[in-house]
PyMOL Python script that loads the backbone (N, CA, C, O; Angstrom):
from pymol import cmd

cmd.read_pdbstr("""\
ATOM      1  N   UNK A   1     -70.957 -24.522  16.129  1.00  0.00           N
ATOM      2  CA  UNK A   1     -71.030 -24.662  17.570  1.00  0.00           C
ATOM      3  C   UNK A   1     -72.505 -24.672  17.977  1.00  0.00           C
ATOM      4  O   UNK A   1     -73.331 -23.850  17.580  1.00  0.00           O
ATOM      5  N   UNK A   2     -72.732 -25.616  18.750  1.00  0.00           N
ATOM      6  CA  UNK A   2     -74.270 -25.750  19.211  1.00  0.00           C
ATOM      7  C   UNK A   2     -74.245 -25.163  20.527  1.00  0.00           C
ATOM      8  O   UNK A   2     -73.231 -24.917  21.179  1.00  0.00           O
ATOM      9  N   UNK A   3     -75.801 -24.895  20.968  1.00  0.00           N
ATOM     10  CA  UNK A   3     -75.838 -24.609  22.399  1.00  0.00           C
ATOM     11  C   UNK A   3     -76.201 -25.566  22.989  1.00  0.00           C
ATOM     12  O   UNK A   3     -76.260 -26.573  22.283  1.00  0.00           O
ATOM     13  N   UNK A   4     -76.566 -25.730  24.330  1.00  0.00           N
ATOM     14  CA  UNK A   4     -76.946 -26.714  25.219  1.00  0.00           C
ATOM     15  C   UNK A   4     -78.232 -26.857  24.814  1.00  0.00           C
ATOM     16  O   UNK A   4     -78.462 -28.022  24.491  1.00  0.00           O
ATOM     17  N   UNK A   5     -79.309 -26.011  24.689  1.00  0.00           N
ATOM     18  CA  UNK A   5     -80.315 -26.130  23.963  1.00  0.00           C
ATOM     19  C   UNK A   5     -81.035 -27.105  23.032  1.00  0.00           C
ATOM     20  O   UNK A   5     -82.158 -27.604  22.960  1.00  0.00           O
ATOM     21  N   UNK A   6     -79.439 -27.172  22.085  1.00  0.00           N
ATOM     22  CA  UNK A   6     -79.661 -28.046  20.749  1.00  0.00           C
ATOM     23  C   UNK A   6     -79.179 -29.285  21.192  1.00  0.00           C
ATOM     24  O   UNK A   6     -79.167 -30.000  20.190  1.00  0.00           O
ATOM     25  N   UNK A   7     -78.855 -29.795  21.966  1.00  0.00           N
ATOM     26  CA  UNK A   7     -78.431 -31.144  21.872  1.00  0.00           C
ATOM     27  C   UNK A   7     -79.702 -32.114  22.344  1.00  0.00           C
ATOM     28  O   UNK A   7     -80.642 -31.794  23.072  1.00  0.00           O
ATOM     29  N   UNK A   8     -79.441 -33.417  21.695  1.00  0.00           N
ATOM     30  CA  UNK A   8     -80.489 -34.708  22.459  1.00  0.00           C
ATOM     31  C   UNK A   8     -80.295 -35.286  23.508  1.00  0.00           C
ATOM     32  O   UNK A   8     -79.223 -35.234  24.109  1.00  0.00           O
ATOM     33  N   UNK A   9     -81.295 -35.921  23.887  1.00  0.00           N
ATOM     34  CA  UNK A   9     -80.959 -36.285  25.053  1.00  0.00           C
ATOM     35  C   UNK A   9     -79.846 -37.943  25.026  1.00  0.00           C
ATOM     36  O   UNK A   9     -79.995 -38.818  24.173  1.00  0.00           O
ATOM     37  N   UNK A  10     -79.096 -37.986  25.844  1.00  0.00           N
ATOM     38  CA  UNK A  10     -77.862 -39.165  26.125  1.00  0.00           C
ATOM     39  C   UNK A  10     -77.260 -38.449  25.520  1.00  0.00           C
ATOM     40  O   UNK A  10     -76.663 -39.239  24.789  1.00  0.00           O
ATOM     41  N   UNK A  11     -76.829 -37.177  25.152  1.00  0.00           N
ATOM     42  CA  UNK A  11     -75.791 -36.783  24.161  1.00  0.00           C
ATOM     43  C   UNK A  11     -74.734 -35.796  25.014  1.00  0.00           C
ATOM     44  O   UNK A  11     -75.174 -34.664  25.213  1.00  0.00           O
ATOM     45  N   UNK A  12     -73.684 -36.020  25.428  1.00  0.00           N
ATOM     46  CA  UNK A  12     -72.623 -35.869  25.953  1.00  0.00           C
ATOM     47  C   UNK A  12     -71.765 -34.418  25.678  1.00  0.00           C
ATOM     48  O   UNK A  12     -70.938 -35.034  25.006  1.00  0.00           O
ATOM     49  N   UNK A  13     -71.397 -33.402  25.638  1.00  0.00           N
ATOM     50  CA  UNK A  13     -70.520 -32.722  25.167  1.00  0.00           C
ATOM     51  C   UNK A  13     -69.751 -31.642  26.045  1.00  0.00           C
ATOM     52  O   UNK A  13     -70.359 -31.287  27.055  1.00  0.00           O
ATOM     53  N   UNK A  14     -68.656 -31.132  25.845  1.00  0.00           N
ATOM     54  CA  UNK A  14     -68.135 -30.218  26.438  1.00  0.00           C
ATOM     55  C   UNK A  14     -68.240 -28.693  26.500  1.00  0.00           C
ATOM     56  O   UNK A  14     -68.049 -28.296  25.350  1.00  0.00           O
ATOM     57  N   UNK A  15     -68.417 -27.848  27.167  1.00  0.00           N
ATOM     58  CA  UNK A  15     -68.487 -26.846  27.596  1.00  0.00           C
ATOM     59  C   UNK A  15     -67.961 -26.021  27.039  1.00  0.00           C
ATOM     60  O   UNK A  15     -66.897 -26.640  27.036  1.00  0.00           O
ATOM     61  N   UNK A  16     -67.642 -24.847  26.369  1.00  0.00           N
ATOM     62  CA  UNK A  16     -67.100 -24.559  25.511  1.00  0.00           C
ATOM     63  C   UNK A  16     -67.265 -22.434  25.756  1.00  0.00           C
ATOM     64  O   UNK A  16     -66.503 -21.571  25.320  1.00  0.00           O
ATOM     65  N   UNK A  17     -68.224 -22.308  26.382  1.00  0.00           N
ATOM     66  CA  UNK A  17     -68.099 -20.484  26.877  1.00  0.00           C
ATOM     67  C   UNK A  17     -69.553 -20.326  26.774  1.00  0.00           C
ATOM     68  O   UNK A  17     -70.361 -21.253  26.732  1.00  0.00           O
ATOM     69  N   UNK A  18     -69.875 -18.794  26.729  1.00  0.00           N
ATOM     70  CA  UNK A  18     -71.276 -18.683  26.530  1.00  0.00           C
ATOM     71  C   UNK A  18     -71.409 -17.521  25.306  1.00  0.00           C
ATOM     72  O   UNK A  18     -70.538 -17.140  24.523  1.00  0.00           O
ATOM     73  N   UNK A  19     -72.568 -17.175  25.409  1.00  0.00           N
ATOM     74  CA  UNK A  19     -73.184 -16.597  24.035  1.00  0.00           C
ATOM     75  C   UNK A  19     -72.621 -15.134  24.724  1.00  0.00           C
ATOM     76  O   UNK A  19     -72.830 -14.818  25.895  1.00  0.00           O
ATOM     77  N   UNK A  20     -71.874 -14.329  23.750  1.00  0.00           N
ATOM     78  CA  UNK A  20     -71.059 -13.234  24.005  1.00  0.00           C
ATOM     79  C   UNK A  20     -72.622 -12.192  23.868  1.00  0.00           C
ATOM     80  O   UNK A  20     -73.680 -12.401  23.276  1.00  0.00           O
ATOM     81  N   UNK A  21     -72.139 -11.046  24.712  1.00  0.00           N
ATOM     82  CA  UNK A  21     -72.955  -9.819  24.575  1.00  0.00           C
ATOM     83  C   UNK A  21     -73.226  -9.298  23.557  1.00  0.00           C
ATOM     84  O   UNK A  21     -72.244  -9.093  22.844  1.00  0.00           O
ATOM     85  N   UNK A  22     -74.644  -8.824  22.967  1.00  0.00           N
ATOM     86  CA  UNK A  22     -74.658  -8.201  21.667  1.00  0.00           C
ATOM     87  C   UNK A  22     -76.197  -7.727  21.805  1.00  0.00           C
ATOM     88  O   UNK A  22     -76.929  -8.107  22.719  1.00  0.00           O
ATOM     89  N   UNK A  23     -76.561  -6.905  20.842  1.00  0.00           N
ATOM     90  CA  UNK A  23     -78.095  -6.441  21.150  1.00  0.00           C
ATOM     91  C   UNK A  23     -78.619  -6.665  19.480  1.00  0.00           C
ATOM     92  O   UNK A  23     -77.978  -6.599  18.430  1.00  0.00           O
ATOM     93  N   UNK A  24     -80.328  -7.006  19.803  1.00  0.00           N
ATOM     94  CA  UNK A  24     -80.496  -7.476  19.123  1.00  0.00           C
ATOM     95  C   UNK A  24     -81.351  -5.545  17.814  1.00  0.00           C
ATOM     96  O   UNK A  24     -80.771  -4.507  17.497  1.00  0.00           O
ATOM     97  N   UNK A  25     -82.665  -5.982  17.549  1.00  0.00           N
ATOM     98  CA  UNK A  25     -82.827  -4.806  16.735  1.00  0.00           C
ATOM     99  C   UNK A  25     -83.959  -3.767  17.588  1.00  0.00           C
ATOM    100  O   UNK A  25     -84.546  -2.736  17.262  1.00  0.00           O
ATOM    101  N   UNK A  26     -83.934  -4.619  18.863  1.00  0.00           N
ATOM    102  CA  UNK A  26     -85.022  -3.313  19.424  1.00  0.00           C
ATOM    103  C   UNK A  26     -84.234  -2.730  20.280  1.00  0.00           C
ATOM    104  O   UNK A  26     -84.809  -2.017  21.103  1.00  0.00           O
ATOM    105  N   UNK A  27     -82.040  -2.876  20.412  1.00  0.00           N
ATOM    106  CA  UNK A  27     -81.438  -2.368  21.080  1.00  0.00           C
ATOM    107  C   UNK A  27     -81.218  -3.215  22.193  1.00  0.00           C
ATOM    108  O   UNK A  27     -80.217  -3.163  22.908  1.00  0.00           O
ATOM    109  N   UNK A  28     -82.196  -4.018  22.331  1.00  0.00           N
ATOM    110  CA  UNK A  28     -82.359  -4.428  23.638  1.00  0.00           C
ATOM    111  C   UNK A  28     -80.653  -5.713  24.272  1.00  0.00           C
ATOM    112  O   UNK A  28     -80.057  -6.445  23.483  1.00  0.00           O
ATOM    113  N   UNK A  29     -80.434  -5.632  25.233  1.00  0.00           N
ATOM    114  CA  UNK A  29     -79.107  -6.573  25.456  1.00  0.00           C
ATOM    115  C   UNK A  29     -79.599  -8.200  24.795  1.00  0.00           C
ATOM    116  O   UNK A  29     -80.761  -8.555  24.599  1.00  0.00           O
ATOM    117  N   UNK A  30     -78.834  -8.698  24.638  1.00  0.00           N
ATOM    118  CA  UNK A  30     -78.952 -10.387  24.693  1.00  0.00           C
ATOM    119  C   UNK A  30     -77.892 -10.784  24.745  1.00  0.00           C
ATOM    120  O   UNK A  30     -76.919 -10.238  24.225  1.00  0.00           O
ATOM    121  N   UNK A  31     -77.880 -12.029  25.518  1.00  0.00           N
ATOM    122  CA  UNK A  31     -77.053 -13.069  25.722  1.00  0.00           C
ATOM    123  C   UNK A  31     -76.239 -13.105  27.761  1.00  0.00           C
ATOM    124  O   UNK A  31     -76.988 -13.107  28.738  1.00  0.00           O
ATOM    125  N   UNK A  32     -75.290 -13.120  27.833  1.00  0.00           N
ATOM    126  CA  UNK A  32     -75.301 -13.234  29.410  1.00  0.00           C
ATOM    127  C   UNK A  32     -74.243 -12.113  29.627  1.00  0.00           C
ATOM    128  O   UNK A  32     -73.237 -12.380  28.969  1.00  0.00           O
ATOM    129  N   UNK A  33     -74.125 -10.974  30.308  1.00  0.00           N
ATOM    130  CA  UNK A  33     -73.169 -10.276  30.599  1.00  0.00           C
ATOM    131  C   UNK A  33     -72.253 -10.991  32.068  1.00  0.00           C
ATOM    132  O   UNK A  33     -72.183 -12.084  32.630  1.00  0.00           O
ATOM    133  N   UNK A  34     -71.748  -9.822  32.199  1.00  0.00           N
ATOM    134  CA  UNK A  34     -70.650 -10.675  33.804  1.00  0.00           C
ATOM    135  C   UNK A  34     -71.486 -11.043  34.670  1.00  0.00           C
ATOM    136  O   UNK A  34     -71.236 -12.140  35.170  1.00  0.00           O
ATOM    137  N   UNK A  35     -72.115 -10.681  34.921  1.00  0.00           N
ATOM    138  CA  UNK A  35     -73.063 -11.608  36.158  1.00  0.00           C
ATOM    139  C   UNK A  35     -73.868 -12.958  35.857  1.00  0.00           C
ATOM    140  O   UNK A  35     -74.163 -14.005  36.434  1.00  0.00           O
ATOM    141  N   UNK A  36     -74.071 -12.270  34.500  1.00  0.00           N
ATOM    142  CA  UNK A  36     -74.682 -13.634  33.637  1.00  0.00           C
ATOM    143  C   UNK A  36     -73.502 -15.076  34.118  1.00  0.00           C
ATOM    144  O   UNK A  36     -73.633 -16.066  34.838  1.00  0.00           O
ATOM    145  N   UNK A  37     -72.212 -14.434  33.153  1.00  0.00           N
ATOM    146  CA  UNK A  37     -71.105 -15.605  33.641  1.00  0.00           C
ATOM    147  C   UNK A  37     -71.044 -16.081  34.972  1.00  0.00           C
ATOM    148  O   UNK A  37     -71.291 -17.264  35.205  1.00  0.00           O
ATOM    149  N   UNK A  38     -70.727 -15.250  35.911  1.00  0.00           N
ATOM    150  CA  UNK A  38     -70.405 -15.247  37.266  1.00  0.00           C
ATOM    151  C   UNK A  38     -71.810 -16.132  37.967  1.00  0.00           C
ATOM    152  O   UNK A  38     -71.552 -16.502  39.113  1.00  0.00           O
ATOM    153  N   UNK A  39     -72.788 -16.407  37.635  1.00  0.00           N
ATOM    154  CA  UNK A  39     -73.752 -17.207  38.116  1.00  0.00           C
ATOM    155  C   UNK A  39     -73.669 -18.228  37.357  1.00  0.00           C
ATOM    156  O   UNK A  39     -73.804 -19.302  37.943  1.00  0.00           O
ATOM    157  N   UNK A  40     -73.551 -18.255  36.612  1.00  0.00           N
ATOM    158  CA  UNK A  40     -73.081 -19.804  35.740  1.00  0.00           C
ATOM    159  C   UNK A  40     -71.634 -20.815  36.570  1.00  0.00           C
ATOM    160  O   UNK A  40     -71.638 -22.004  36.891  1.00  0.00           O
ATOM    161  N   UNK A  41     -70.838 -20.071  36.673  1.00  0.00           N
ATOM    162  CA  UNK A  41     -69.543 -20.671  36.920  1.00  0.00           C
ATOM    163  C   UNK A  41     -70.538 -20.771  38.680  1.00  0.00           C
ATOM    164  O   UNK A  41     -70.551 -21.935  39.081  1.00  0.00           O
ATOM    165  N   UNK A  42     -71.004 -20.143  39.286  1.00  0.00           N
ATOM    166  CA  UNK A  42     -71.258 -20.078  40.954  1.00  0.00           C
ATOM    167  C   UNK A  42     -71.827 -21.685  40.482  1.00  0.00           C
ATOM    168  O   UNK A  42     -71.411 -22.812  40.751  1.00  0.00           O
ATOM    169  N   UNK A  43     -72.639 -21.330  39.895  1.00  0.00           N
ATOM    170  CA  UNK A  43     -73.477 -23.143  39.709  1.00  0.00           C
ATOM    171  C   UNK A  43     -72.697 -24.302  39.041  1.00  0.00           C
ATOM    172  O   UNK A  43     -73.131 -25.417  38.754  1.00  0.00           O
ATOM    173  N   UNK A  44     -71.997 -24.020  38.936  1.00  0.00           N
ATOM    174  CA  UNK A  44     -70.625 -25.061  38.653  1.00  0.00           C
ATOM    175  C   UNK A  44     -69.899 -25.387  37.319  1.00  0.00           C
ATOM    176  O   UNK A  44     -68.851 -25.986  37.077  1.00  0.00           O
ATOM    177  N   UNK A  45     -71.035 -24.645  36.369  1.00  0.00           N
ATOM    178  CA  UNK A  45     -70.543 -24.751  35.109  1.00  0.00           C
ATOM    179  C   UNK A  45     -68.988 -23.961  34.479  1.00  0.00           C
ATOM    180  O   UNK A  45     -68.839 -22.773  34.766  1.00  0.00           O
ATOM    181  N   UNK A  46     -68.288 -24.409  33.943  1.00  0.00           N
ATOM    182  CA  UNK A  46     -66.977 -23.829  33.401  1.00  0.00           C
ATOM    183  C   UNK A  46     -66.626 -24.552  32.319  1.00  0.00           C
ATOM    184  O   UNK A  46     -66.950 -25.736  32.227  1.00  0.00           O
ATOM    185  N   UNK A  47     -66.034 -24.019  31.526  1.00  0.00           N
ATOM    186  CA  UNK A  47     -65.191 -24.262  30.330  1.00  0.00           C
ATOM    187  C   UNK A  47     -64.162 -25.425  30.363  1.00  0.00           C
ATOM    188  O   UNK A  47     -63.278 -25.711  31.170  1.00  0.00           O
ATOM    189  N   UNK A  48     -64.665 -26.105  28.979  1.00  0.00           N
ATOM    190  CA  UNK A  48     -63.978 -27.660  29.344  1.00  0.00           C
ATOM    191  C   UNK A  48     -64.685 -28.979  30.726  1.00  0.00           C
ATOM    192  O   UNK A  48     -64.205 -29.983  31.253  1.00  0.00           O
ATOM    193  N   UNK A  49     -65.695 -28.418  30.813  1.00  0.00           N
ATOM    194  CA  UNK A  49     -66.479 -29.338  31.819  1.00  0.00           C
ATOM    195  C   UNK A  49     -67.720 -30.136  30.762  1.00  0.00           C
ATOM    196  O   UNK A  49     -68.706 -29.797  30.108  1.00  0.00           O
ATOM    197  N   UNK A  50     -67.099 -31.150  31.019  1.00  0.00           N
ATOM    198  CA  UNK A  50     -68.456 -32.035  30.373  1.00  0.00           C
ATOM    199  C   UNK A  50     -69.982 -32.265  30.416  1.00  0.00           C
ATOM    200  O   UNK A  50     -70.150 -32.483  31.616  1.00  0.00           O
ATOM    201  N   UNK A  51     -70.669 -32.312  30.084  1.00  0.00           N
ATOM    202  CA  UNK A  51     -72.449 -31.993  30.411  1.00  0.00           C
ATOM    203  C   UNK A  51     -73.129 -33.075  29.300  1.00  0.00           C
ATOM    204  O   UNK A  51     -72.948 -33.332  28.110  1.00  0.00           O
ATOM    205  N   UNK A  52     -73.893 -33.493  30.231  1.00  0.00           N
ATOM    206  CA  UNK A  52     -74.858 -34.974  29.461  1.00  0.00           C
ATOM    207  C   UNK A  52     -76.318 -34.199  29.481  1.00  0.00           C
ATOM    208  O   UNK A  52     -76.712 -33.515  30.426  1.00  0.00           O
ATOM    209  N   UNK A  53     -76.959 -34.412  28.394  1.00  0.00           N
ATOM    210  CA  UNK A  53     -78.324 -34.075  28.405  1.00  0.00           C
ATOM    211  C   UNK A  53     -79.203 -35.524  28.867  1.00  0.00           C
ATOM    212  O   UNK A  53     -79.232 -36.601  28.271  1.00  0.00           O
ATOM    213  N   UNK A  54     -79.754 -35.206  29.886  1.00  0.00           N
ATOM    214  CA  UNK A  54     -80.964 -36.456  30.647  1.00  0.00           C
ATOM    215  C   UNK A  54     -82.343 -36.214  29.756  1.00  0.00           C
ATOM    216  O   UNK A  54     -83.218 -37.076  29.668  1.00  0.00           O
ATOM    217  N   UNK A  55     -82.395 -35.248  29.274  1.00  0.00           N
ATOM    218  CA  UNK A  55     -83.801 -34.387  29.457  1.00  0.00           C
ATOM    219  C   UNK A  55     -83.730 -33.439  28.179  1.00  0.00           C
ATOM    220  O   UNK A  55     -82.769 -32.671  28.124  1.00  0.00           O
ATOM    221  N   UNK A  56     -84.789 -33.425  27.011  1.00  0.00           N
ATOM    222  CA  UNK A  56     -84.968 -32.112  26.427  1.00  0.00           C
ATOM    223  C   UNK A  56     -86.013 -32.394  25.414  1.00  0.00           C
ATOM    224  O   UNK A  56     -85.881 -32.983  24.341  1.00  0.00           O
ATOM    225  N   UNK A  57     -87.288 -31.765  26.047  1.00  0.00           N
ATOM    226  CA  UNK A  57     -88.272 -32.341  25.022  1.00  0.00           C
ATOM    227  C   UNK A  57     -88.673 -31.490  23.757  1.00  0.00           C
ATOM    228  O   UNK A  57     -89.431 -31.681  22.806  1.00  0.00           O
ATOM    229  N   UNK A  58     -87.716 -30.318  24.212  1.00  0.00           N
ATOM    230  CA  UNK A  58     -87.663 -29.187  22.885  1.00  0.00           C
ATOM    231  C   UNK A  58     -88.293 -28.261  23.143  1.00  0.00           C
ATOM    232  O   UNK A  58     -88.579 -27.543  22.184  1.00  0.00           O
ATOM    233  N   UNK A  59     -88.678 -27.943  24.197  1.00  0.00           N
ATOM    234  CA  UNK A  59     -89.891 -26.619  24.895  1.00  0.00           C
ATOM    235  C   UNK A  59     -89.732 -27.163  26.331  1.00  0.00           C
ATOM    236  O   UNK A  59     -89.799 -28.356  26.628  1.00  0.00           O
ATOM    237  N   UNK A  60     -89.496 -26.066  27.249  1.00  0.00           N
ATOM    238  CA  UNK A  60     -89.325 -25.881  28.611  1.00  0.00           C
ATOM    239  C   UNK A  60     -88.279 -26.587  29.135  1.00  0.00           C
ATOM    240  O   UNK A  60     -87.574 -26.993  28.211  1.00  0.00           O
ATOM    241  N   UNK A  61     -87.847 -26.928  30.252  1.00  0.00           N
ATOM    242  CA  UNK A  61     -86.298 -26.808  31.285  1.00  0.00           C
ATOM    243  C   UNK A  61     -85.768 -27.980  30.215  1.00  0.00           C
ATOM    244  O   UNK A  61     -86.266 -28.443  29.189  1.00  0.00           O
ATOM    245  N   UNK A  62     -84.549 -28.236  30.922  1.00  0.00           N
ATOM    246  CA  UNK A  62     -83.663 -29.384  30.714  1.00  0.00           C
ATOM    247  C   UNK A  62     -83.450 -29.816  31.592  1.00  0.00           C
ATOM    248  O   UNK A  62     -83.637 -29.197  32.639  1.00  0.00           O
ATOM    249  N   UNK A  63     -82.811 -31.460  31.574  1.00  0.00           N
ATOM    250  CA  UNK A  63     -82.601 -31.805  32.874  1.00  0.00           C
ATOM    251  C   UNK A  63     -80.917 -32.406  32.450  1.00  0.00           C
ATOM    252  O   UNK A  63     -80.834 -33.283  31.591  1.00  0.00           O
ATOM    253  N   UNK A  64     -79.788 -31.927  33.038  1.00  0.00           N
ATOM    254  CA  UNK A  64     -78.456 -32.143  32.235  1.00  0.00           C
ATOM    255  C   UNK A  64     -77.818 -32.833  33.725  1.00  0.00           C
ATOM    256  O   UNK A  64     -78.301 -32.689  34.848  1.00  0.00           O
ATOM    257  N   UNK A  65     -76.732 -33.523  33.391  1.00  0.00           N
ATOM    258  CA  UNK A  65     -76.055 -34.276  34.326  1.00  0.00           C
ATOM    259  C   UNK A  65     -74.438 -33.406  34.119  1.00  0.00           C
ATOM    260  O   UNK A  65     -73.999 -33.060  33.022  1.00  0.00           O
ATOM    261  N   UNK A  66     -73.805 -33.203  35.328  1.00  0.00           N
ATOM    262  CA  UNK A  66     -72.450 -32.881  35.184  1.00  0.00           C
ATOM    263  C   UNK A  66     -71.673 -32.822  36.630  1.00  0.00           C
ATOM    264  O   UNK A  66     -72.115 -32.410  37.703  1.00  0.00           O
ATOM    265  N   UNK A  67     -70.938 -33.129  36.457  1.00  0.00           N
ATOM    266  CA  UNK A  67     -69.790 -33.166  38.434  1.00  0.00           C
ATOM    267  C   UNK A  67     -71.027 -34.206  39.007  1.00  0.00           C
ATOM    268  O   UNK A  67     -71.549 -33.731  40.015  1.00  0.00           O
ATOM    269  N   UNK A  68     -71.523 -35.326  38.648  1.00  0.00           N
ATOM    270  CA  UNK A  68     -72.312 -36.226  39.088  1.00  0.00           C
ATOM    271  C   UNK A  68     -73.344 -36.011  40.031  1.00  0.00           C
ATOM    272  O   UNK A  68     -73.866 -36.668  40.932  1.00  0.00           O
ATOM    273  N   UNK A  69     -73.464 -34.950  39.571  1.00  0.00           N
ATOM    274  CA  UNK A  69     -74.843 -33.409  39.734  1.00  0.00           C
ATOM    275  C   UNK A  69     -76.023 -33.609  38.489  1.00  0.00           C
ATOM    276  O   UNK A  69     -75.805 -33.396  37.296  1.00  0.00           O
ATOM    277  N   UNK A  70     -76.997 -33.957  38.931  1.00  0.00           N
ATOM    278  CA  UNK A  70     -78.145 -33.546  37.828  1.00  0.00           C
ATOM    279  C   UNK A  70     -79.156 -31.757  38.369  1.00  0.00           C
ATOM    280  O   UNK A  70     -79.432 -31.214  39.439  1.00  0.00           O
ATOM    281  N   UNK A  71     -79.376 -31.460  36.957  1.00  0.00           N
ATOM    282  CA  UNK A  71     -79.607 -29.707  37.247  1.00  0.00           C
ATOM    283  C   UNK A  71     -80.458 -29.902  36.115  1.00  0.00           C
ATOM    284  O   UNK A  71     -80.232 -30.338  34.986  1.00  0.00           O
ATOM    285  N   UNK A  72     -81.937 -29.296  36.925  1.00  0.00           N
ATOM    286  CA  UNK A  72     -82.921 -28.667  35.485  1.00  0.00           C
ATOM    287  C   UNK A  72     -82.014 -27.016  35.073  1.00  0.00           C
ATOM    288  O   UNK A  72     -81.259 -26.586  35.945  1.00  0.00           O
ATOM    289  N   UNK A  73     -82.128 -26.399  34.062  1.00  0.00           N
ATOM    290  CA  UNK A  73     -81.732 -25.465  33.600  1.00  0.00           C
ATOM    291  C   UNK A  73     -83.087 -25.447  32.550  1.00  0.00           C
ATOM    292  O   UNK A  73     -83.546 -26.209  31.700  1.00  0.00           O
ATOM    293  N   UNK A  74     -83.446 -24.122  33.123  1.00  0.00           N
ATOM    294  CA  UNK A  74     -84.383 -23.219  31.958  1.00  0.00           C
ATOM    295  C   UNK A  74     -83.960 -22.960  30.369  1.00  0.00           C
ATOM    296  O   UNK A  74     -82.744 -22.829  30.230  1.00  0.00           O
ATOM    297  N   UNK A  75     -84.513 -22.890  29.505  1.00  0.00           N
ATOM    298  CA  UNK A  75     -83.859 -22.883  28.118  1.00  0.00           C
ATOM    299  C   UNK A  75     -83.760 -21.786  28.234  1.00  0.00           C
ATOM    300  O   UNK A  75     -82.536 -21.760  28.113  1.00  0.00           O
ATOM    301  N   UNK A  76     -84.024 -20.781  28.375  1.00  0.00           N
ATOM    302  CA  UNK A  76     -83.078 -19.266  27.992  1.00  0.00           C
ATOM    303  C   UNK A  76     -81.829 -19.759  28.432  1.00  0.00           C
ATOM    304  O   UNK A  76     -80.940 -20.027  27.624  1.00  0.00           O
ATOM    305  N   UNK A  77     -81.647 -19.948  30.082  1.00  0.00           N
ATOM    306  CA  UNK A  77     -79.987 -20.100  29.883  1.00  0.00           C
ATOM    307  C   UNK A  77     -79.786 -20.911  29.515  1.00  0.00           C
ATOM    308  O   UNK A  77     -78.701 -20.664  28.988  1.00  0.00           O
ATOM    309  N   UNK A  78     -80.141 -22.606  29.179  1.00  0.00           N
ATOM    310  CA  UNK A  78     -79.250 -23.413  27.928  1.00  0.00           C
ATOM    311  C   UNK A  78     -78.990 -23.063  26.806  1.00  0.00           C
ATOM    312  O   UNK A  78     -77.970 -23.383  26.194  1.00  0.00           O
ATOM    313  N   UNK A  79     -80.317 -22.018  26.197  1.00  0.00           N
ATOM    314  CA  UNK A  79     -79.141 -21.258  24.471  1.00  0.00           C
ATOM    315  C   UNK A  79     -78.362 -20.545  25.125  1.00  0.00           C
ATOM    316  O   UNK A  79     -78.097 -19.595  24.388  1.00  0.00           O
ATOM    317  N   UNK A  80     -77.740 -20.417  26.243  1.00  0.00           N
ATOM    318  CA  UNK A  80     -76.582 -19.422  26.514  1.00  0.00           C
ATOM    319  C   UNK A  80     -75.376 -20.123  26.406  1.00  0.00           C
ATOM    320  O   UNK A  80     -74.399 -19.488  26.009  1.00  0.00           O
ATOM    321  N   UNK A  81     -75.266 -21.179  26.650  1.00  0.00           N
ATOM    322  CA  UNK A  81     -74.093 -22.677  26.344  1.00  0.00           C
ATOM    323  C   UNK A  81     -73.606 -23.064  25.550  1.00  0.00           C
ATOM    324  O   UNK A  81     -73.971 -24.157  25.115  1.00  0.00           O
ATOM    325  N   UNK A  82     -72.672 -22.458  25.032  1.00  0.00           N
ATOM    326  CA  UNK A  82     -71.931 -23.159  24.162  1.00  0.00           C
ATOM    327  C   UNK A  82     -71.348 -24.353  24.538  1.00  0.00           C
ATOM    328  O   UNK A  82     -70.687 -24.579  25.551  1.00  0.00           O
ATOM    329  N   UNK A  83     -71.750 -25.353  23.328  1.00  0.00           N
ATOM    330  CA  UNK A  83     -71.146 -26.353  23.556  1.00  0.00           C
ATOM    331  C   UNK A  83     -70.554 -27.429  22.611  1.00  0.00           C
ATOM    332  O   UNK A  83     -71.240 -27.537  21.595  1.00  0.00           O
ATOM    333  N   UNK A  84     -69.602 -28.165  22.643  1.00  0.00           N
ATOM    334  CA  UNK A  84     -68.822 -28.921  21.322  1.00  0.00           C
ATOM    335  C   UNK A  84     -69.535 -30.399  21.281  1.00  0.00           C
ATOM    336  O   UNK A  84     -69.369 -30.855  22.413  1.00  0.00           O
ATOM    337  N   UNK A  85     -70.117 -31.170  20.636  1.00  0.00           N
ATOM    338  CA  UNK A  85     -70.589 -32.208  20.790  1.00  0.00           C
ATOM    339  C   UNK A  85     -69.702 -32.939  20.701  1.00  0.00           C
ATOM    340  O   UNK A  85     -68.896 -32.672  19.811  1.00  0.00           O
ATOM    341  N   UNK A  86     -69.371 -34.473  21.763  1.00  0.00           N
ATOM    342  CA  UNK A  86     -68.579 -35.507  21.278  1.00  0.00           C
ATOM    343  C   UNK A  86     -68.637 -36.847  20.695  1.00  0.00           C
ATOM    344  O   UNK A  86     -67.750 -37.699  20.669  1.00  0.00           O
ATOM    345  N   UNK A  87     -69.969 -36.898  20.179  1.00  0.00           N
ATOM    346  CA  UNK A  87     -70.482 -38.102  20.007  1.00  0.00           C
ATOM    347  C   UNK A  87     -70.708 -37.205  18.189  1.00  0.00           C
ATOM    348  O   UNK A  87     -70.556 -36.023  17.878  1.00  0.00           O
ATOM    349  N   UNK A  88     -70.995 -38.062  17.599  1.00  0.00           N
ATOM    350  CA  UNK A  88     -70.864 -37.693  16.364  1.00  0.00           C
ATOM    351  C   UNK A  88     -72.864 -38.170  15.746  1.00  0.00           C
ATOM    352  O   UNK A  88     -73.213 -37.973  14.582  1.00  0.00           O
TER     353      UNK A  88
END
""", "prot")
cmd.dss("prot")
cmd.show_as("cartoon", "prot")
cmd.util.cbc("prot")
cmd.orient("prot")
């Protein structure tokens, strides 16, 4: 499973959840807790929603297309995206 992160750009895929809660070795949280989710879904993203990458030069925002909405998204929250690629 890739994140939004990893995909190229024109590359198409579906939505698939986000990076579950877990801490890493300095204790510290990572990944998105409920509010984490709950601002994701506010911005329109949900499970089973399709997302096109416009944009990803491999360091800093993205620029992704979805609900015929284009949205920069910061890469911290695109590795939070799980996502299924459909293009092979």
């Amino acid at each position: 499973m890739k994140t939004l992160s990893d995909m190229h750009e024109g590359i198409t895929g579906e939505i698939t959840g986000v990076v579950n809660e877990g801490r890493h070795k300095h204790g510290h949280k990572r990944g998105l807790n409920h509010n984490g989710e709950a601002r994701l879904r506010e911005m329109g993203f949900y499970e089973g929603q399709q997302i096109t990458v416009l944009q990803n030069k491999g360091n800093g925002p993205l620029v992704v297309k979805f609900q015929d909405t284009r949205m920069v998204l910061g890469r911290g929250l695109a590795m939070k995206i799980l996502i299924r690629n459909n293009q092979s």
